[in-house]
N, C-alpha and C positions, 0 to 999 in steps of 0.2 A: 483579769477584767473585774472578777467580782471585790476585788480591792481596793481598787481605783474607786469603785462607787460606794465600800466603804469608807475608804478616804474622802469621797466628795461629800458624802452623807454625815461624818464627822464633823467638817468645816462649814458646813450650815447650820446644825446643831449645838454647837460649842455654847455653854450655858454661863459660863464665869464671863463676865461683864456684857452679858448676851452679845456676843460679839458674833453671833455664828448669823446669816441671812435668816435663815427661816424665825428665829424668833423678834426678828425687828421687822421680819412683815406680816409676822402674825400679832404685832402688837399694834399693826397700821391697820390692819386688816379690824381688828377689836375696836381697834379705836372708832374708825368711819362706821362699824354697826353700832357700837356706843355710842355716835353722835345723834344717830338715826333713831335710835329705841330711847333717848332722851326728849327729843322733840316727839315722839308720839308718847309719848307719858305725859309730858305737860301739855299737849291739845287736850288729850283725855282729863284732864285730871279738874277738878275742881276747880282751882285759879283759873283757866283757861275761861269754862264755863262762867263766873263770874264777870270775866272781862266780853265773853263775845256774845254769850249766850248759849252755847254749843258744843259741842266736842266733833273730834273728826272719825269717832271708831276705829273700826276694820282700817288700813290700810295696805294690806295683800289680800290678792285675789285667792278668796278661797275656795278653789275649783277642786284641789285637791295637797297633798303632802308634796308631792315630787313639783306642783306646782309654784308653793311657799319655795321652796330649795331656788328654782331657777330664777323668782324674785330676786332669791338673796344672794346668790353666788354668781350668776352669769354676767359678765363683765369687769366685774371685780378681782374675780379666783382668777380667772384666763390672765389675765393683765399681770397679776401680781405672779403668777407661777413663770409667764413668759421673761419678767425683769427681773426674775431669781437667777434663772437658766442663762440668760446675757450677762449678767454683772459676773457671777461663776467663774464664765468661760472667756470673758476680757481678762477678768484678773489673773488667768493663768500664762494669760501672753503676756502679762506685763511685767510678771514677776520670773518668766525664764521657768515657772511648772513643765507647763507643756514640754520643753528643748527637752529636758532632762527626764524626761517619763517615757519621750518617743526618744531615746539615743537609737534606738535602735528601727529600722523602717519596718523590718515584720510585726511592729504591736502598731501598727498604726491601726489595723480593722477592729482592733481589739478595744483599742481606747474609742474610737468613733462609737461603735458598738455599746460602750460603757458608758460614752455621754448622753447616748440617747435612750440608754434603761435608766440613768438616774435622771434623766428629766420627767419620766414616766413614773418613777419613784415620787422624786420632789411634789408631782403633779397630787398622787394619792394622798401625801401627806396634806396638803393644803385645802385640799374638799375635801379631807376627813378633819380638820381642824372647823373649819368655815362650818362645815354640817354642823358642826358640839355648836359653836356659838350663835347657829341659826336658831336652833332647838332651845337651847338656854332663853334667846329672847321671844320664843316663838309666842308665849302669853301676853307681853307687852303687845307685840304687834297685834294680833289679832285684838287686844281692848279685851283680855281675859276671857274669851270662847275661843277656845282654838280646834272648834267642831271642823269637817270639813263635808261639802257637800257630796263628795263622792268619795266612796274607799277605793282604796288598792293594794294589788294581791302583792307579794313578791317579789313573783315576775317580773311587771311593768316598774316596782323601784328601784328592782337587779338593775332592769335594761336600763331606764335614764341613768344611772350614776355608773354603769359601763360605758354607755355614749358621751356622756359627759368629761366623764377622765379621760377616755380616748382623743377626743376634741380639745380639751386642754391638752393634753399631752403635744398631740400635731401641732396647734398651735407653739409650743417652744421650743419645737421641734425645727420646724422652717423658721425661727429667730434663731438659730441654732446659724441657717445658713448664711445669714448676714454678719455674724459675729467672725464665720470662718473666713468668709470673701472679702471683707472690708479691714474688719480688726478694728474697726474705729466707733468709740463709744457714742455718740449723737446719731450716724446714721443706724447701728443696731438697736438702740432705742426705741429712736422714733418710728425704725421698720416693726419692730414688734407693738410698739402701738399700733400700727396700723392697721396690721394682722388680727389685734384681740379687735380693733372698730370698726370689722368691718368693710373696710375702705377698697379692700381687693374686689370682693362680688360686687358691690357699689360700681364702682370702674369698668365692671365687666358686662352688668345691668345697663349701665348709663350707654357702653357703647352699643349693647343688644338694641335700645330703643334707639339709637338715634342713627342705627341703622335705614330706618323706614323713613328719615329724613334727609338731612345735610351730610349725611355719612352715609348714601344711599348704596355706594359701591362697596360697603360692608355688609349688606343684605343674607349676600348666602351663608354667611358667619355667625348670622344672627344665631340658631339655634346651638351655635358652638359656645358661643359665649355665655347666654344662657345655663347651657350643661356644664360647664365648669362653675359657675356664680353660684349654682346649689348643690354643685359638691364639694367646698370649702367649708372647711372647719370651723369659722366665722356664723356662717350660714346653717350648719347643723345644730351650733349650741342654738340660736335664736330657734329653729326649730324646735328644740327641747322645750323653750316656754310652753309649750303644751302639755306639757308632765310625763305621765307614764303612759297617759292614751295616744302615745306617737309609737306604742308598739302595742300589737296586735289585738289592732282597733282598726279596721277593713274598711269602716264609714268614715275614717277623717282623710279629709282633703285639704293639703295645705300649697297644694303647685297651682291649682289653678287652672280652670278651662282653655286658657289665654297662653299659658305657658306650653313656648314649643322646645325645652329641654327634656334630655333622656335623663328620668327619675324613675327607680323603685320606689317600695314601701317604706312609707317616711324613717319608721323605727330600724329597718336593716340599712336604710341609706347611712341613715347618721354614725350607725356602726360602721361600717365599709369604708364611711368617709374617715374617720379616725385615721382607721390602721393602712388605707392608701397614701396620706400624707405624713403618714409615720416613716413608710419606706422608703416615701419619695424624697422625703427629706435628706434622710440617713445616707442614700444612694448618693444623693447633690451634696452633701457634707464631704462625704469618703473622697468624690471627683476631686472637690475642691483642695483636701488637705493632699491629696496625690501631686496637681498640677503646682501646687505654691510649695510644696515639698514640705510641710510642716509634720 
């Protein structure tokens, strides 16, 4: 097993004509903050001023550091680490990897096993890349104060970049299981977009409310649908927008008077939620290579 991930982890990496994933989406990744930290230098900058009158500052909220991070990585890092982990793992069916790596049915728990520590892998490397290049432009964005209004200990940056890589991780994790069930590159795709936007609690949301209308015989479902909508990996990274004070901070409330879902403490959820869709996945993956005999 632990070969396989250094063979997956090679084949990403390969630096002679950057051929390898990780650095053609870490060169997408630079790029789209490089477009981003371009236009706030020239709001800010003199010509701007000139032409409008003004500058535009700050543009991150400076609540705190782990706050800046989820500005810059959340939606971006998920997305991109999810269409690392699908392009990967097409390409091994297309190319006959896979036949020849499972000849044999006993390494099958071993390989599933191995895809889902190197997407966990792949996951660290890319918000440990994404963090250098936040930090690198962190002076532009802030319009050179990069003071922040509140500190924070350890702890609470341990905890969001533990729930964070967790939450990525799930996230490519369940694109993991489209790739296995379909095999076909447009619907694994476009499922993992959907997975990094959202779109599942959305779905689950939309049916919770309209429960109490035109869907009224979904009522006692309501509060199921709900409980699932806030504990998807989706839903815990947006959680993280609150930085490090989404753990062990007693006062913050982010579910809501109104919200009739079973939630814990924001900060243990979003951990729990990780490593539940981690297994859930891994489990639904192994079914599926079982049943198509792969």
């Amino acid at each position: 097993m632990l070969n396989l991930i250094k063979s997956d982890l090679y084949r990403i990496t390969r630096p002679r004509g950057l051929r390898g994933s990780f650095w053609q989406y870490g060169i997408a990744i630079l790029a789209a903050y490089g477009i981003v930290m371009a236009l706030v230098a020239f709001a800010n900058s003199q010509m701007y001023v000139d032409m409008t009158g003004s500058t535009i500052g700050n543009v991150v909220t400076k609540t705190s550091l782990t706050v800046y991070f989820a500005d810059m990585l959340n939606g971006l890092v998920p997305l991109c680490v999810a269409f690392m982990v699908v392009e990967h793992s097409l390409a091994e069916f297309k190319c006959g990897y896979i036949k020849s790596v499972l000849s044999a049915r006993s390494g099958r728990l071993s390989y599933i096993v191995g895809k889902l520590l190197f997407a966990g892998v792949l996951s660290a490397l890319v918000i440990l890349f994404a963090t250098v290049v936040a930090l690198a432009f962190l002076p532009i964005m802030t319009a050179g104060h990069p003071e922040f209004a509140a500190s924070e200990g350890p702890v609470e940056v341990i905890g969001w970049f533990l729930g964070f890589w967790l939450n990525t991780w799930a996230l490519s994790a369940c694109s993991l299981i489209l790739v296995y069930a379909t095999r076909v590159s447009p619907v694994s795709y476009i499922g993992a977009f959907c997975f990094t936007a959202s779109v599942v609690p959305q779905m689950l949301m939309g049916l919770a409310y309209s429960s109490g209308g035109v869907l009224r015989f979904l009522e006692p479902l309501a509060p199921v649908f709900e409980t699932l909508a806030t504990w998807m990996p989706s839903t815990a990274l947006n959680n993280l927008s609150q930085g490090g004070q989404l753990f062990f901070n007693a006062s913050i409330d982010i579910w809501g008077e109104a919200s009739r879902a079973f939630t814990v403490d924001p900060g243990i959820q979003a951990v729990l939620t990780g490593i539940i869709w981690i297994v859930a996945a891994g489990a639904v993956v192994l079914f599926i290579s079982r049943k198509r005999d792969i």
